[in-house]
Backbone as CSV, one residue per row, in Angstrom:
resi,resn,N_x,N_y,N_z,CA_x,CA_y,CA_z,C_x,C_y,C_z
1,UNK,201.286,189.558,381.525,202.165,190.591,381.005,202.213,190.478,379.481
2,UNK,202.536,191.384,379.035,202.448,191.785,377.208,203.618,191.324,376.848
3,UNK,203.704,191.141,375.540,205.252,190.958,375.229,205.493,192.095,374.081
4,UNK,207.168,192.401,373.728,207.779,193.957,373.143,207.117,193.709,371.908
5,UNK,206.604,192.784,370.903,205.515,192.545,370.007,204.611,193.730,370.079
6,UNK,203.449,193.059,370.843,202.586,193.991,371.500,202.536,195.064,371.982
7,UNK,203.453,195.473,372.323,203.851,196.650,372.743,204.453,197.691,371.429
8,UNK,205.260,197.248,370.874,205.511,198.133,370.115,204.556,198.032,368.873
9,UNK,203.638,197.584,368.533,202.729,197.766,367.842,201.552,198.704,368.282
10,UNK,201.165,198.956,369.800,200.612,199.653,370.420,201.290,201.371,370.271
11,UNK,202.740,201.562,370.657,203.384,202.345,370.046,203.223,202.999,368.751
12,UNK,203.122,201.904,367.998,203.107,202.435,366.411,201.606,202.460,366.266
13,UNK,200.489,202.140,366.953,199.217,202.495,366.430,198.798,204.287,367.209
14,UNK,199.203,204.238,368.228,199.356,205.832,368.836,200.209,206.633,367.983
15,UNK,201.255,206.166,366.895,202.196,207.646,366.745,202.075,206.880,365.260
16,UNK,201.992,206.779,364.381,202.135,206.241,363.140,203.173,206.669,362.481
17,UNK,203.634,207.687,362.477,204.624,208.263,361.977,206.596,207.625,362.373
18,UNK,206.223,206.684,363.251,207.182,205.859,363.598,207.236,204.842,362.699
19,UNK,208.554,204.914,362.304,208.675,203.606,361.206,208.934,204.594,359.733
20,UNK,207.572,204.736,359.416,207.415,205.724,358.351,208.300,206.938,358.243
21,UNK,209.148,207.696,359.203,209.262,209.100,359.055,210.974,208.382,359.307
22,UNK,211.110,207.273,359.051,213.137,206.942,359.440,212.892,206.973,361.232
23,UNK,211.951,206.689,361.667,211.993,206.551,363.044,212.369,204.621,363.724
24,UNK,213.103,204.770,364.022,212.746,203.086,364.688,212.987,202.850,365.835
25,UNK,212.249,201.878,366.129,211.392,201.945,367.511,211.795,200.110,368.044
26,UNK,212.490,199.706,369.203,212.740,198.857,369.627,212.323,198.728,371.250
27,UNK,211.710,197.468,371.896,211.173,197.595,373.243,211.817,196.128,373.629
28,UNK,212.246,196.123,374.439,212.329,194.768,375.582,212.595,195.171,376.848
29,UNK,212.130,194.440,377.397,211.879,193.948,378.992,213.110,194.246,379.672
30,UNK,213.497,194.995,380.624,214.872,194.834,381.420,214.632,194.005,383.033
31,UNK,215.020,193.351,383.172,215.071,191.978,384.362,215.366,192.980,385.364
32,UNK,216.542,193.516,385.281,217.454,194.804,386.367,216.813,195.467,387.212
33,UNK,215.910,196.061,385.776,215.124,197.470,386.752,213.604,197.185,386.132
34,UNK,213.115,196.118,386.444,211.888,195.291,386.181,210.977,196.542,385.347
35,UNK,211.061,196.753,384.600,210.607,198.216,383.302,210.992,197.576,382.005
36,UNK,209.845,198.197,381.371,209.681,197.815,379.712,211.060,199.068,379.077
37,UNK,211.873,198.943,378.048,213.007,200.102,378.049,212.343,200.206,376.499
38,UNK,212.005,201.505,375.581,212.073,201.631,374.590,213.176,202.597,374.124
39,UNK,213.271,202.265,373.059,214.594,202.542,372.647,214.024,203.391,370.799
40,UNK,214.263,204.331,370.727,213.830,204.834,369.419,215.214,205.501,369.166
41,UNK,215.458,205.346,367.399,216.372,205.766,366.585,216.004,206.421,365.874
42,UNK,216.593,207.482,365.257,216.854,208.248,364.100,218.054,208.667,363.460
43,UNK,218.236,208.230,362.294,219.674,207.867,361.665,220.744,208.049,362.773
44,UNK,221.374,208.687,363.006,223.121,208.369,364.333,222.121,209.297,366.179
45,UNK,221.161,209.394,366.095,220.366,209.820,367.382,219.170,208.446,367.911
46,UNK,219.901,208.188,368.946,219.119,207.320,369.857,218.713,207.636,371.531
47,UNK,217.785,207.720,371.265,217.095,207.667,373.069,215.968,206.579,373.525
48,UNK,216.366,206.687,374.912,215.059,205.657,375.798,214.715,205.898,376.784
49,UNK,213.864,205.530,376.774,212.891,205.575,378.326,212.537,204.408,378.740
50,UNK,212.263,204.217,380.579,211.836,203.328,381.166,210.229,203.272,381.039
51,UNK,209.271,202.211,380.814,208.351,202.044,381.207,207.742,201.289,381.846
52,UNK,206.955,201.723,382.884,206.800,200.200,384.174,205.527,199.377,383.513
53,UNK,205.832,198.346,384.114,204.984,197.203,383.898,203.355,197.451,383.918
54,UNK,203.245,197.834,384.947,201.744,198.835,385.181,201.106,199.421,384.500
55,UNK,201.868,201.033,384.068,201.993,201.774,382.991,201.373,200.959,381.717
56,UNK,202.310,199.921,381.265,202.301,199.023,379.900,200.987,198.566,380.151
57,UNK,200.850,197.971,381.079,199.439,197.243,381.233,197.966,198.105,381.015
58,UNK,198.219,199.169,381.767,197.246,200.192,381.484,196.556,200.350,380.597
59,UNK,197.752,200.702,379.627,197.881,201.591,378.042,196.966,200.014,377.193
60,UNK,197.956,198.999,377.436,197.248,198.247,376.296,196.037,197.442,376.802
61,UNK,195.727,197.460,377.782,194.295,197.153,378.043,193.127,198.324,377.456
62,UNK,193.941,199.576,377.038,192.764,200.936,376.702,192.681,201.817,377.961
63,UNK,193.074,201.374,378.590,192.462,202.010,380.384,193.028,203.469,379.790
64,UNK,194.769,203.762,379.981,195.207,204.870,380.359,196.913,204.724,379.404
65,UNK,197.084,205.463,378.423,197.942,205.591,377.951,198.765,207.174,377.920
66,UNK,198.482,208.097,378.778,199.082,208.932,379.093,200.438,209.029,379.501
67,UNK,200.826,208.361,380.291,202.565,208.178,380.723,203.185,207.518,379.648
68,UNK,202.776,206.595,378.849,203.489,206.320,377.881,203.274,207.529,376.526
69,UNK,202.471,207.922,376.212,202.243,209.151,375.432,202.879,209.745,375.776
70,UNK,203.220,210.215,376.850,203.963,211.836,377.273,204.982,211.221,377.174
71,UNK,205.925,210.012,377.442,207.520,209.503,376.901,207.622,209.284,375.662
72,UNK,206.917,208.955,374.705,206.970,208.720,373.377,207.216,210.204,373.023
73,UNK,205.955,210.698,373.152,206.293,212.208,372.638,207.587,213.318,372.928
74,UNK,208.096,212.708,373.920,208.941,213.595,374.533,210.401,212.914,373.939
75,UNK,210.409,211.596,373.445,211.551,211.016,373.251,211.742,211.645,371.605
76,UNK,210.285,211.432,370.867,210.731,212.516,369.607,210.677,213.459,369.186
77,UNK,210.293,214.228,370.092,210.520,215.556,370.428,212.153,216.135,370.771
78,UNK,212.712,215.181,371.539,214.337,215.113,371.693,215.245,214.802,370.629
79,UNK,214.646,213.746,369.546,215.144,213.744,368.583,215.447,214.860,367.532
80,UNK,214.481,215.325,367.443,214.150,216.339,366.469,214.853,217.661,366.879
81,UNK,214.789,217.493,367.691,215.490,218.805,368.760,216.992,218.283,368.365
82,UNK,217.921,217.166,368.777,219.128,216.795,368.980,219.251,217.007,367.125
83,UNK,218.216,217.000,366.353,219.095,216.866,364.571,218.990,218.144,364.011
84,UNK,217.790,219.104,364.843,218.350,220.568,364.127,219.248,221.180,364.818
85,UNK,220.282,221.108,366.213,220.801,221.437,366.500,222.472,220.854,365.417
């Protein structure tokens, strides 16, 4: 298994604009509901998504990073949405 290191560097090599654009981006492991949780901010707007272990594994082996793409994108896509409203 990867650790939130790795992972969120994988994150930031798919979207670059994280970090850079006032985006920040936090990942750890939840024991609970055995899923990777990322957690992205933008100044007082925060959202997350679950990502399974599988999923994670996929993506950073190269195999298949689609399910995590389509939550990344969709989480700042919500952002952006939640600050021009």
């Amino acid at each position: 298994m990867y650790n939130k290191e790795q992972i969120c560097e994988k994150i930031r090599s798919m979207y670059p604009d994280i970090g850079e654009c006032g985006i920040d981006i936090n990942v750890e492991y939840e024991q609970a509901n055995n899923a990777w949780v990322v957690h992205l901010k933008k100044d007082s707007y925060e959202l997350k998504t679950y990502l399974e272990p599988e999923d994670a594994n996929l993506c950073m082996e190269g195999k298949q990073c689609i399910g995590l793409g389509l939550q990344i994108s969709q989480l700042m896509n919500n952002i952006k949405e939640m600050k021009l409203s």
